[in-house]
Structures are given as structure tokens and as C-alpha cells.
C-alpha positions as CSV (number, residue, x, y, z in Angstrom):
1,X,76.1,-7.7,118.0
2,X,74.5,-7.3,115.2
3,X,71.3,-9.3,114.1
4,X,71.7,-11.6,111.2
5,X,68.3,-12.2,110.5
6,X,64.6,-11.3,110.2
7,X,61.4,-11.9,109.2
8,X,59.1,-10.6,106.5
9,X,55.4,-11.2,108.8
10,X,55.3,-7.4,109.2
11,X,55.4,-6.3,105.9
12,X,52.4,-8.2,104.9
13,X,50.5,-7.0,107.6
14,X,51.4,-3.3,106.7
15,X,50.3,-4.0,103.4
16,X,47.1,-6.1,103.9
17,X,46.2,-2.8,106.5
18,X,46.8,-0.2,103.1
19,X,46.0,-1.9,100.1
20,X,42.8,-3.5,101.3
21,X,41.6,-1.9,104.5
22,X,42.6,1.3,103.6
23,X,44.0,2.2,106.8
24,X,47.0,2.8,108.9
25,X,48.0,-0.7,110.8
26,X,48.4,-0.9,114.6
27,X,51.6,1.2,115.2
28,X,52.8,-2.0,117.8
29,X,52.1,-4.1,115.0
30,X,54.6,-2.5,113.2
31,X,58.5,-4.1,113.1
32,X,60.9,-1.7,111.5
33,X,63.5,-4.7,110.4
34,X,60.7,-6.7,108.7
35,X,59.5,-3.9,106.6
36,X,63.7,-3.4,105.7
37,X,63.9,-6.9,105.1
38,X,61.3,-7.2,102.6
39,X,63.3,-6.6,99.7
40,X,66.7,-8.7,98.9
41,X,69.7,-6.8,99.0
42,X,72.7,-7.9,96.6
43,X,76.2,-5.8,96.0
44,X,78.6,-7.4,94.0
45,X,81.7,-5.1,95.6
46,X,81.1,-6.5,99.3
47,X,84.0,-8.1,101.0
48,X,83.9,-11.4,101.1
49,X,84.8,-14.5,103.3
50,X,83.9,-18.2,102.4
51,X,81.1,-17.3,99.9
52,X,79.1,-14.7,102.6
53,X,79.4,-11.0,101.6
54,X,79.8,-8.4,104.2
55,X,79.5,-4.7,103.0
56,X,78.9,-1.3,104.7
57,X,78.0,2.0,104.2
58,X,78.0,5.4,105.3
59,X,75.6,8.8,104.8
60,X,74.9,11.8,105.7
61,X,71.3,11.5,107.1
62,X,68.8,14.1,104.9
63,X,67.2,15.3,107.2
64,X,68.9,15.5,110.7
65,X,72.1,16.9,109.6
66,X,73.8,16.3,112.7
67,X,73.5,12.4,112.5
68,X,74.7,9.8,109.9
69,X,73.2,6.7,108.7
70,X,75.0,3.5,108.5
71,X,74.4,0.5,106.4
72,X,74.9,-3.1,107.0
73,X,74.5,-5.6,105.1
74,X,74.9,-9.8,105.1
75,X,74.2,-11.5,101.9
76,X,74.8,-15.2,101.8
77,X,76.3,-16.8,98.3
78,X,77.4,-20.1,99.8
79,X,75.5,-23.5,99.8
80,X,75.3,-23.2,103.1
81,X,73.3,-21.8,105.8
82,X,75.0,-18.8,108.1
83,X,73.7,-19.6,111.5
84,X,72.3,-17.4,113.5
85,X,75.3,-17.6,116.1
86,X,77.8,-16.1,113.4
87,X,79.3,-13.4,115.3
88,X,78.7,-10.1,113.3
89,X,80.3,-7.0,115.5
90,X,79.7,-3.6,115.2
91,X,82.9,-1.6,116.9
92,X,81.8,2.1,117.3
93,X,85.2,4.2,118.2
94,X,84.2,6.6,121.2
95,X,86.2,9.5,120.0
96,X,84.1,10.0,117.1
97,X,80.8,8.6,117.6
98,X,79.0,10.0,120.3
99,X,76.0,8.1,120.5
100,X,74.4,5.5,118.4
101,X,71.0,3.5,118.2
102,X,70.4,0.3,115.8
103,X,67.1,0.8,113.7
104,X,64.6,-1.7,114.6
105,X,64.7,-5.1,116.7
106,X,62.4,-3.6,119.3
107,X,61.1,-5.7,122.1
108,X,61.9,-8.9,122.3
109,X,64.8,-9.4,119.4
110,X,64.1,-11.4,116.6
111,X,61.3,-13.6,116.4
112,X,61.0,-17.1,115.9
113,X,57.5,-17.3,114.5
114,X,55.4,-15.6,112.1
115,X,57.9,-15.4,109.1
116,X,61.5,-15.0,110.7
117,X,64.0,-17.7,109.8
118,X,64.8,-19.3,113.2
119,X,67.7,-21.5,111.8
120,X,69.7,-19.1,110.2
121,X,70.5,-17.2,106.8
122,X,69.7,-19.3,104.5
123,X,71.5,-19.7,101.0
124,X,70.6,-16.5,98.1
125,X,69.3,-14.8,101.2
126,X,70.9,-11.4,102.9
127,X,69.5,-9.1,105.6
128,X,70.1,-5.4,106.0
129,X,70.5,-3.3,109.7
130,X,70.3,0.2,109.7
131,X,72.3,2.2,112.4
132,X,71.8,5.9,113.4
133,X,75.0,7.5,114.3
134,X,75.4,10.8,116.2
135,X,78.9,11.8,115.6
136,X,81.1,13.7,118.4
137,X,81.7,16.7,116.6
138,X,80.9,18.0,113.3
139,X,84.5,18.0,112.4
140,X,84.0,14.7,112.3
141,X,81.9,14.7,109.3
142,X,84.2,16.2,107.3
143,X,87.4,14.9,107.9
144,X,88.8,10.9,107.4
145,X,88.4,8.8,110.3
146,X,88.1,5.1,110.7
147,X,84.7,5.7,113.1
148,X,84.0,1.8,113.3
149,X,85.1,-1.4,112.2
150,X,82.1,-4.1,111.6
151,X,83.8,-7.9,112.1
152,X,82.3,-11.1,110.9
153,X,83.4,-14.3,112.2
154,X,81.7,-17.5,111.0
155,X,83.2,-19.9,113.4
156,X,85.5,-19.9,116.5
157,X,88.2,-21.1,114.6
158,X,89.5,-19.8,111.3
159,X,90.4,-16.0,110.2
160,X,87.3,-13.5,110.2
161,X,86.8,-10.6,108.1
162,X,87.1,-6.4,109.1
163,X,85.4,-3.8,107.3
164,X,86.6,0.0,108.3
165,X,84.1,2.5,107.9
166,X,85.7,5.9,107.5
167,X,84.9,9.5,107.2
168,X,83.2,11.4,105.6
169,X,80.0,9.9,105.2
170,X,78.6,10.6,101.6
171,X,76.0,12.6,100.4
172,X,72.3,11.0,100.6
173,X,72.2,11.4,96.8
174,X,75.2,10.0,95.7
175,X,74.2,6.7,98.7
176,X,73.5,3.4,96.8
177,X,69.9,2.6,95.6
178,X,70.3,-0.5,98.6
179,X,71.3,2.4,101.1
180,X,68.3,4.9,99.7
181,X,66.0,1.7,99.6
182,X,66.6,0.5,103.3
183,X,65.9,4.0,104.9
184,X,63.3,4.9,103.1
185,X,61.6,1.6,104.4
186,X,62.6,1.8,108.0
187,X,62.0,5.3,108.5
188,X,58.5,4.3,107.2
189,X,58.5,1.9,109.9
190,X,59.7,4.3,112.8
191,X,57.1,6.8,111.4
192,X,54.3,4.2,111.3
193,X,55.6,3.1,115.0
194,X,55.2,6.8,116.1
195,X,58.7,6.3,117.0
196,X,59.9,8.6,119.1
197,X,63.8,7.7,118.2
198,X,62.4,9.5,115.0
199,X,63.1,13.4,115.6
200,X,62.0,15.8,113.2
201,X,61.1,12.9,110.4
202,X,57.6,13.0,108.8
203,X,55.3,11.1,106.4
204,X,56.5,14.1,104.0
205,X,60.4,13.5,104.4
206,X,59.0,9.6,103.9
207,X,57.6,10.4,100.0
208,X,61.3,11.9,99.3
209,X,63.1,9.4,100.4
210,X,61.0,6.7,98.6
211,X,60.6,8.9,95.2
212,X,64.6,8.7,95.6
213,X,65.4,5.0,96.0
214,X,62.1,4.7,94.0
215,X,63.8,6.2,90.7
216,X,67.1,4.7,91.1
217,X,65.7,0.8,91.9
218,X,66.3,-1.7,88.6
219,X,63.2,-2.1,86.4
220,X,63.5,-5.7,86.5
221,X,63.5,-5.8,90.8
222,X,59.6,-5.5,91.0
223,X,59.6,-6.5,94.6
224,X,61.8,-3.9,95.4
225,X,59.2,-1.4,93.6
226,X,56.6,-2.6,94.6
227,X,57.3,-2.4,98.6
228,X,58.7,1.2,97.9
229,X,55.4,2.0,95.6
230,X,53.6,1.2,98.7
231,X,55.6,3.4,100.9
232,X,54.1,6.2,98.5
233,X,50.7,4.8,98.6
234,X,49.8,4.9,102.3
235,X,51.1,7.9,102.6
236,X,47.7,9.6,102.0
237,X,46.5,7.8,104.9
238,X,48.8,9.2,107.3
239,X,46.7,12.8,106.4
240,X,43.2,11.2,107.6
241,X,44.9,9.2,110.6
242,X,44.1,11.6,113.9
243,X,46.2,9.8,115.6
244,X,49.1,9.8,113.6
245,X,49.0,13.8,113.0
246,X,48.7,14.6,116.9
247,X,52.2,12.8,117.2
């Protein structure tokens, strides 16, 4: 099942910790879907089913080659809210995906307090899940196959909506700017959380991804820059954080 909403609490702590203590935050302190969620995600091409947009996308993750990243995303245009027990499926196919972990959500799920929207997703509003996919093969990559099918159901009664997601996933540099802006946030998160779902990614594959989505973002979407300006910001801290570099 996939979560259909989260808070924001975590992102202001990350950036009260940078901008004015100057200083890495407590890495349990730090939730990868709240840092995501910060910014609002919108895409006009999603499919759509009474007024809430469901869309989905697939890359080729820079920099673990044998894995691919997985986009989706929930945006609600309707006047009313989506509550929280819409069923939104993720239907991974065996034969092609090996393994598979969902970015974030640690612990205890979402939160009630401290920022997350207990009732729902509310009108204007989307939110964003990142999925790490380790593919069965690497012919899988590079050939077309439906790997999963994400379903969204609003009620118990009435038709739902199914989006394929099919091989192969695109390049990182070709992903949308909502793709590029979404992993370059949680990975900040999962490298700020010491993660060790992380692999081989540093602060230093961090500053690419965030230059990337960074100079692809709208001008006019400041609080998209700004989160992903301060992404590049505390990224000097991470060189004077002993703890951080023993990881």
C-alpha cells in the first residue's frame, strides 16, 4: 500500500539545524518523506480519476546502475479531501523485479502530529513516494516490460484507475525536473539518516543530483529552489561532521 500522505515537521528541523545552528541535525530526527514532501509536486499529463491525478515514473538510478528509481505521485484537484484510506497499490511483477524497498516511512508509518495531515490529502495538495527497484536481470532494463501496475481506488464501489509502468526505465537526465527534485531530496534524507539502505551514495553524488533538478526547477517555484538550494548548502557540513564521514 502505498502512503498517501505526509508531513513537512522534518524539513523545518533540517533547516533550522543548517541555516542557523550551522550543523548537521540528529540523523533519527531525520524523516526521508517529510524532506520529499516539502515541495508540491504538479504534472498536468497524470491520469486522472474524479479530479485526483495519479502519475508514475521510471529511471535509471545514477549512481547504482543495477537498480532503478520509481516515482509516485498523488496530486489532488478535486474540492474534496482524498482520505487517507484511499487504497493506492503498488503491484511489483516477480519476474522482473527482484527486490524492492519504498524510500522513507521509517518506524512507526506516518505521523499524526507535528505537521502530517491526519485527515487526509487535502484539496491543491499532492505527495510524492520514491521506490528503489532492483530489477531481475539486466535484460530487464533494456527491453519493454510492464514491471508493475500502481492502482488507485477512491472508494469500494465505483471503477479505479491502473497505471503500467514499463521498461526501459529512462535516462536520469532526460527524468522530469519532479523525478530529479524528489531524489535529490530523499537521498539527502537517507544520507543525513546514515542510511544504510543507501549503498555507495555520498554527500558528493547528493550536490549532483541537486545542481541537476536545481537547474531544471521553474524560476517562479521558489519553494522548490529554495529546499533544493539548501540541499547544496549543508553539504559543507557533512565535511566537518566526524560522524558523518566515519559512515
Amino acid at each position: 500500500v502505498v502512503p498517501i500522505v505526509s508531513g513537512t515537521a522534518s524539513y523545518h528541523l533540517v533547516e533550522r539545524f543548517v541555516r542557523n545552528e550551522r550543523r548537521l541535525p540528529p540523523r533519527n530526527s531525520v524523516r526521508v518523506e517529510e524532506l520529499i514532501n516539502r515541495v508540491s509536486y504538479i504534472d498536468e499529463g497524470d491520469a486522472d480519476l474524479d479530479g485526483v491525478k495519479l502519475g508514475v515514473e521510471i529511471v535509471r538510478c545514477p549512481w547504482d546502475r543495477e537498480l532503478a528509481l520509481m516515482g509516485v505521485l498523488l496530486h489532488n484537484d478535486s474540492k474534496g479531501m482524498v482520505a487517507r484510506g484511499a487504497n493506492l497499490q503498488v503491484e511489483l511483477d516477480p519476474d522482473f523485479i527482484r527486490s524492492y524497498r519504498l524510500m522513507g516511512y521509517a518506524g512507526q508509518g506516518v505521523r499524526v502530529k507535528g505537521g502530517t495531515a491526519s485527515g487526509g490529502l487535502a484539496p491543491g495538495h499532492s505527495n510524492y513516494v520514491l521506490y528503489q527497484l532492483r530489477m531481475s536481470s539486466h535484460e530487464v532494463f533494456e527491453s519493454n516490460h510492464v514491471v508493475t501496475r500502481v492502482q488507485l481506488r477512491l472508494g469500494t464501489e465505483g471503477p479505479g484507475l491502473v497505471v503500467p509502468v514499463t521498461t526501459p526505465a529512462r535516462e536520469w537526465k532526460v527524468a522530469s525536473n519532479n523525478l530529479q527534485t524528489a531524489v535529490a531530496l530523499g537521498c539527502w534524507g537517507m544520507v543525513l539518516r546514515q542510511s544504510p539502505f543507501g549503498g555507495t551514495l555520498t554527500h558528493q553524488h547528493i550536490r549532483n543530483l541537486a545542481e541537476d533538478a536545481l537547474r531544471g526547477s521553474e524560476a517562479s517555484d521558489l519553494k522548490r529552489r529554495e529546499a533544493l538550494q539548501l540541499i547544496l548548502d549543508s553539504l559543507v557540513l557533512f565535511e566537518i561532521d566526524p560522524e558523518i564521514n566515519e559512515r
